[in-house]
Backbone bond lengths (Angstrom), bond angles and torsions (degrees), N, CA, C in turn:
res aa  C-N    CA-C-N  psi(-1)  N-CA   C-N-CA  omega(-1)  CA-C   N-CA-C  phi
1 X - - - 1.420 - - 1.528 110.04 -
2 X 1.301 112.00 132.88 1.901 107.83 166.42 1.078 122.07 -71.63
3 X 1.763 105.42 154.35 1.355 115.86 -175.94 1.644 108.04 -72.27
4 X 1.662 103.38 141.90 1.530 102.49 177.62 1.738 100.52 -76.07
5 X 1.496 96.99 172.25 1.369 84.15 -174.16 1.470 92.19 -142.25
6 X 1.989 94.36 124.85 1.360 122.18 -169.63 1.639 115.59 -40.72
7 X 1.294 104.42 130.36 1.647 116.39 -178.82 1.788 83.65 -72.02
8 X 1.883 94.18 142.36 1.716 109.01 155.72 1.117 115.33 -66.74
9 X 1.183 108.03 158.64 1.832 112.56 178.03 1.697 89.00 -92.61
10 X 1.046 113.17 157.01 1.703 122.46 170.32 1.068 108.12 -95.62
11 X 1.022 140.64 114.12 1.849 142.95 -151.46 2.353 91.65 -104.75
12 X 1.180 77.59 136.25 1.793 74.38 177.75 1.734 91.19 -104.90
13 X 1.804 97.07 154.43 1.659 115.32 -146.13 1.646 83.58 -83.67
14 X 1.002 107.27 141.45 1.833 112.39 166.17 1.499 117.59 -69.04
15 X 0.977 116.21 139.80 1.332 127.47 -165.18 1.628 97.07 -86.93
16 X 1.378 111.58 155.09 1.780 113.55 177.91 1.648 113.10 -95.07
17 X 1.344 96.97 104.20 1.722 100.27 179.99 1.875 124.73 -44.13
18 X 0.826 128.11 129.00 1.477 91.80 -178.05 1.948 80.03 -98.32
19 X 1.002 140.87 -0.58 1.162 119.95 -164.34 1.589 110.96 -84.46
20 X 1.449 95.70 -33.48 1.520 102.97 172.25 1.840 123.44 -70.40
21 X 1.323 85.21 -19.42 1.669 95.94 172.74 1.530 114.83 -64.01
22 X 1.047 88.63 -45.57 1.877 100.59 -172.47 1.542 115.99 -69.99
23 X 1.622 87.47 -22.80 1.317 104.88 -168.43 2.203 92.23 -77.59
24 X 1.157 90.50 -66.72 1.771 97.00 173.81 1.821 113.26 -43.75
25 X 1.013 99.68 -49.21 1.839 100.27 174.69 1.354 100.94 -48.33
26 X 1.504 117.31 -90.28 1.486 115.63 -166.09 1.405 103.53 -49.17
27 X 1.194 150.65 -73.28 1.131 129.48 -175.49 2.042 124.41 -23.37
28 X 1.754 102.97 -49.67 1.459 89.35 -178.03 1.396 97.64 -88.48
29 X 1.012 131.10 6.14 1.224 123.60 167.45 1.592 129.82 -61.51
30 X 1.565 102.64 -48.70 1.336 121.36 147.06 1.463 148.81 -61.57
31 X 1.030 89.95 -25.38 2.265 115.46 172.35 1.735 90.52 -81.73
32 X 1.577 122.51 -27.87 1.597 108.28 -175.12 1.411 96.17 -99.33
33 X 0.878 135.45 -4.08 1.620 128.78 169.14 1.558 120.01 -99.51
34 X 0.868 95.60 -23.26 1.972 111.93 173.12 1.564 102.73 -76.26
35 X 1.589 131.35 -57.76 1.241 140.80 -174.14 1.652 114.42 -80.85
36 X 0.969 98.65 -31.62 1.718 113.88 -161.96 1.251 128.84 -111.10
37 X 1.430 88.58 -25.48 1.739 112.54 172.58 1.555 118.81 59.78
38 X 1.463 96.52 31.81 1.949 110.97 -175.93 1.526 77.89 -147.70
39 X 1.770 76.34 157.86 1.701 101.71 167.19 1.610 124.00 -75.08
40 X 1.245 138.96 165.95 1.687 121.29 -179.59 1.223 104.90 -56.56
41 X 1.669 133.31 -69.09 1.232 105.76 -156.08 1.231 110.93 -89.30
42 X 1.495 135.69 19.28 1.395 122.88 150.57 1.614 110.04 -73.67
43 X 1.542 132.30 -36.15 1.465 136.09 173.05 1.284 88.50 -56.78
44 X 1.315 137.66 -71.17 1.650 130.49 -143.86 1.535 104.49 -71.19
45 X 1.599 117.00 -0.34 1.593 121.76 -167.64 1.424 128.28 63.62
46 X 1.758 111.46 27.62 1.131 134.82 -172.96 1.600 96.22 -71.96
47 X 1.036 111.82 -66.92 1.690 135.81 179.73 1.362 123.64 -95.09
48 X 1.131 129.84 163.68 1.671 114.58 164.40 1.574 101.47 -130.13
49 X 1.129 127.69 84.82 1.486 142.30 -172.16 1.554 116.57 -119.86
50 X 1.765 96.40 72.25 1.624 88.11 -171.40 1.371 101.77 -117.27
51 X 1.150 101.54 162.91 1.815 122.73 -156.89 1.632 98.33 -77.00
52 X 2.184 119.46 116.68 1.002 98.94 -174.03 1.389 91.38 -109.78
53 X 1.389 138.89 12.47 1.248 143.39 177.48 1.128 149.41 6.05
54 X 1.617 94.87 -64.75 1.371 150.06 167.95 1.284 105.32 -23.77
55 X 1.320 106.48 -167.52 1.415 109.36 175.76 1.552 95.07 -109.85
56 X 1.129 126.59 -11.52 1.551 115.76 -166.29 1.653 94.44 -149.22
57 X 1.198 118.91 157.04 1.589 104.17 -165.04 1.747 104.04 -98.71
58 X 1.353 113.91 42.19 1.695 103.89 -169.48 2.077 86.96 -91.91
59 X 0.990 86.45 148.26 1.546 107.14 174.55 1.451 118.45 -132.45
60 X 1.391 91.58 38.98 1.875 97.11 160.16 1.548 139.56 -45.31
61 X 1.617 100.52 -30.14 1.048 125.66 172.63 1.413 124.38 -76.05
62 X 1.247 128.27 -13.85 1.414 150.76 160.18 1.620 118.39 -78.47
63 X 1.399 84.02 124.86 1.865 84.51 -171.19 1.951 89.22 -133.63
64 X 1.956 82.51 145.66 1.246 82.35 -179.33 1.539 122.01 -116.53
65 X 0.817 158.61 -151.69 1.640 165.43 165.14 1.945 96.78 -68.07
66 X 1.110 108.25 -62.16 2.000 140.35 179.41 1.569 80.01 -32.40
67 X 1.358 91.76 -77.29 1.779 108.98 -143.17 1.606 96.03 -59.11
68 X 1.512 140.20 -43.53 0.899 130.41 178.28 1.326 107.26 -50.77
69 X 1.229 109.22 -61.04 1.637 111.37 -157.68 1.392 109.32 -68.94
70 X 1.512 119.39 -9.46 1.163 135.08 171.13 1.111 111.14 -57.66
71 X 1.458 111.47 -72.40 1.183 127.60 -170.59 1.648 107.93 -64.17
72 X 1.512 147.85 -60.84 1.257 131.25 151.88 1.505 125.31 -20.73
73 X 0.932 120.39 -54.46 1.381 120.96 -161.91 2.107 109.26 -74.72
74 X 1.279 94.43 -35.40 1.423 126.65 155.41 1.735 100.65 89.49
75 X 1.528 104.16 26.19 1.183 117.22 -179.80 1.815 111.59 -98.25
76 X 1.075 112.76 104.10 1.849 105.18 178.61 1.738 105.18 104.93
77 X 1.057 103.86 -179.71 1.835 121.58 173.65 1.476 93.83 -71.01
78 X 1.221 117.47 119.71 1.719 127.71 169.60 1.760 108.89 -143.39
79 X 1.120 88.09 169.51 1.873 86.40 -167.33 1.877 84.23 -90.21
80 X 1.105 108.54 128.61 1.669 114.69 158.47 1.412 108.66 62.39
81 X 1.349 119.93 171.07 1.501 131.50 178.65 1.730 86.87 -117.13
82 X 1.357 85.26 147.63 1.777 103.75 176.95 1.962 113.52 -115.17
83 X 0.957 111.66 108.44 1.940 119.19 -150.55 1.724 80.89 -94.32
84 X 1.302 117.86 112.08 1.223 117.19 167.18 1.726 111.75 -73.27
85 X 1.071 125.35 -43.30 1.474 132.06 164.42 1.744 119.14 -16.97
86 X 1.880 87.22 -73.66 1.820 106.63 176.91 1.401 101.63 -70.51
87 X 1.586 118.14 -40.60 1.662 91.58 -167.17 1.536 101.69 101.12
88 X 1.068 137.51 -4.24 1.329 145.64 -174.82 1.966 121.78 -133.84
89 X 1.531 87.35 126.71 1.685 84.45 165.07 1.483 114.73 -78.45
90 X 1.673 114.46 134.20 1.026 115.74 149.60 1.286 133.54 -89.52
91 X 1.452 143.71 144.07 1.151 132.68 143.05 2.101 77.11 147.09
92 X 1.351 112.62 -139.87 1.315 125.67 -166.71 1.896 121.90 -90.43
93 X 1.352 97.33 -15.70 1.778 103.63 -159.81 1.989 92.83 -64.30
94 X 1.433 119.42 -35.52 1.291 117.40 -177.14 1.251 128.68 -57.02
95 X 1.562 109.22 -48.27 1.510 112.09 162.55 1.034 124.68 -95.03
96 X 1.459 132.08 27.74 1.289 129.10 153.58 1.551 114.07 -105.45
97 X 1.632 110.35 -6.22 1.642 101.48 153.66 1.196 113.55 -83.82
98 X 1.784 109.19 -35.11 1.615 100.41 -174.10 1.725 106.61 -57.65
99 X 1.065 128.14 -36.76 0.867 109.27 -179.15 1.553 132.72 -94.69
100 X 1.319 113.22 -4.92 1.862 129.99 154.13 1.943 89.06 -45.86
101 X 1.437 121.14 -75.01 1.203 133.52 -155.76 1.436 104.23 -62.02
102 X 1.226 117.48 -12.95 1.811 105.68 -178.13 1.794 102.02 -105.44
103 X 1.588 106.41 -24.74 1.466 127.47 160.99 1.500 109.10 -31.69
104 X 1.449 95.66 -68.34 1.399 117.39 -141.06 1.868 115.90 -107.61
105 X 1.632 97.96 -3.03 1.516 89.65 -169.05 1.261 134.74 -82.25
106 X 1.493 123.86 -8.02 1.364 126.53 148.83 2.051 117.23 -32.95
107 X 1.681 93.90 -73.48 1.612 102.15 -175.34 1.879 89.16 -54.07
108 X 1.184 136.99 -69.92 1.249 128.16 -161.75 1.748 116.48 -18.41
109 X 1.877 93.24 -75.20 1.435 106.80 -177.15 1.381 113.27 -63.15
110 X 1.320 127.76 -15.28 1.613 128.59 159.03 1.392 96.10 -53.91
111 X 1.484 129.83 -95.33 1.265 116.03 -152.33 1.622 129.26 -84.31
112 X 1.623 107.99 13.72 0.982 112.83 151.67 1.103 143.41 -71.28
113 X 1.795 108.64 -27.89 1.094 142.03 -147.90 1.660 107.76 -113.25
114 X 1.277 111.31 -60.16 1.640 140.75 -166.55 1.727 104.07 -88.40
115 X 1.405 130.06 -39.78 1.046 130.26 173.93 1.614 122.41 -67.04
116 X 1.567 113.03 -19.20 1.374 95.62 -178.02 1.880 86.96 -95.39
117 X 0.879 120.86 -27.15 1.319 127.88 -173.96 1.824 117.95 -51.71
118 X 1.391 82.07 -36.54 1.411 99.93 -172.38 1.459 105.22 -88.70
119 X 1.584 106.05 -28.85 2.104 87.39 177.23 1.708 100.87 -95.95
120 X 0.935 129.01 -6.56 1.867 129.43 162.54 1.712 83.90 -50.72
121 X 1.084 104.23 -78.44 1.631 110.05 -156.83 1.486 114.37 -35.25
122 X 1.431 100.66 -58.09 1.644 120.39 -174.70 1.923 104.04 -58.59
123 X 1.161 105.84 -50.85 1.217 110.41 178.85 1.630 112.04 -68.56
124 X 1.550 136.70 -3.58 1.380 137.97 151.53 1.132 112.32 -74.30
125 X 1.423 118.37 -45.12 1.640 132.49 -154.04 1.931 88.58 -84.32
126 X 1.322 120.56 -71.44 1.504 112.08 -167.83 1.529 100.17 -67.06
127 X 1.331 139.54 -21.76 1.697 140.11 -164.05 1.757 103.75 -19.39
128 X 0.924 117.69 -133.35 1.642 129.15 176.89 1.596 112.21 -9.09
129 X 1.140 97.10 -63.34 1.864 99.25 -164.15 1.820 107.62 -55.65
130 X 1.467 89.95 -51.05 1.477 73.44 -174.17 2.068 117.88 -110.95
131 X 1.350 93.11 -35.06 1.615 96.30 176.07 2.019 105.56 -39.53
132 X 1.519 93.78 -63.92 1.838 87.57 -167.66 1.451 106.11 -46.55
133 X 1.584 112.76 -55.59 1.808 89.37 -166.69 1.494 103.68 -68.29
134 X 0.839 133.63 21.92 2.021 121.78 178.39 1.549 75.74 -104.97
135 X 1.224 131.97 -93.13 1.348 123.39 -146.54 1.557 123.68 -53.25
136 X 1.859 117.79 -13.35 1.207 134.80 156.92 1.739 99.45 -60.74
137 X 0.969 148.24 -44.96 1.327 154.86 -148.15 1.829 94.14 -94.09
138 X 1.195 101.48 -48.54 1.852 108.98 179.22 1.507 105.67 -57.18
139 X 2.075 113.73 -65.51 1.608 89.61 156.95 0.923 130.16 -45.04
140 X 1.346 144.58 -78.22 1.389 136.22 -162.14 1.595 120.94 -36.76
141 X 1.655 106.98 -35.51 1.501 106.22 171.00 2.052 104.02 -54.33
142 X 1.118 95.81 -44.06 1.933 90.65 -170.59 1.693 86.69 137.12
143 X 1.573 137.84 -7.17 1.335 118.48 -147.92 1.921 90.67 -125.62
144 X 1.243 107.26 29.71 0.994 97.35 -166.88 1.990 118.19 -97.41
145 X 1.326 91.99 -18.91 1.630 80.26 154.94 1.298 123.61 -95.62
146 X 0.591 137.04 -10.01 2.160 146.75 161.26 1.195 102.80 -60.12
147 X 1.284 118.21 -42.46 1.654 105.36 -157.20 1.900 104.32 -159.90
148 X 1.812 87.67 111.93 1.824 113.72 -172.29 1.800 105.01 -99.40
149 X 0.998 110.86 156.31 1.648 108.94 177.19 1.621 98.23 -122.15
């Protein structure tokens, strides 16, 4: 006799967290300010919001999405040449992360570290009381399987 052949399960579509979103934003938000010493969408060239603070307005220390890809591609103003051969950038882009990262690594491992920690928590502590009636309220809009909080 032949083998029957197993029915699929119908998988139901995952809904889009926004909590985890926010949760993913601030996180790269912080890994681009710790490394990069800009906010994301000033790195991604969303914005141009660079820190004139200083005593003098050079922002050497600011690296952008551009300037990398600049500098690889070896087309335009880019921080350093990148030698696929050695395996190594030459020129400045190296020690101006090494030193963003020795800058910056306290705040880094905070919100790398403490931010997912902190919405686990929040998301135990508020769970029931308030998440269900918001996402009851998201169905009722019509948006409620697409999009869970």
């Amino acid at each position: 006799m032949a083998k029957r052949k197993a029915k699929s399960r119908s998988r139901k579509k995952t809904a889009f967290n926004l909590t985890n979103a926010a949760m993913s934003l601030i996180v790269a938000n912080g890994v681009s300010q710790g490394m990069f010493n800009v906010g994301l969408p000033t790195f991604l060239g969303l914005s141009s919001n660079f820190d004139t603070t200083g005593s003098s307005s050079n922002n050497s220390n600011e690296i952008t999405a551009k300037e990398i890809i600049n500098g690889v591609t070896g087309m335009g103003d880019g921080y350093g040449i990148y030698t696929a051969g050695e395996s190594v950038w030459t020129g400045q882009i190296g020690q101006v992360l090494v030193s963003n990262l020795k800058r910056n690594v306290v705040p880094l491992m905070v919100t790398v570290v403490g931010v997912p920690i902190a919405f686990k928590l929040g998301k135990k502590v508020l769970g029931k009381p308030i998440i269900n009636p918001t996402n009851r309220l998201l169905k009722a809009v019509g948006i409620g399987k697409d999009v869970k909080l």
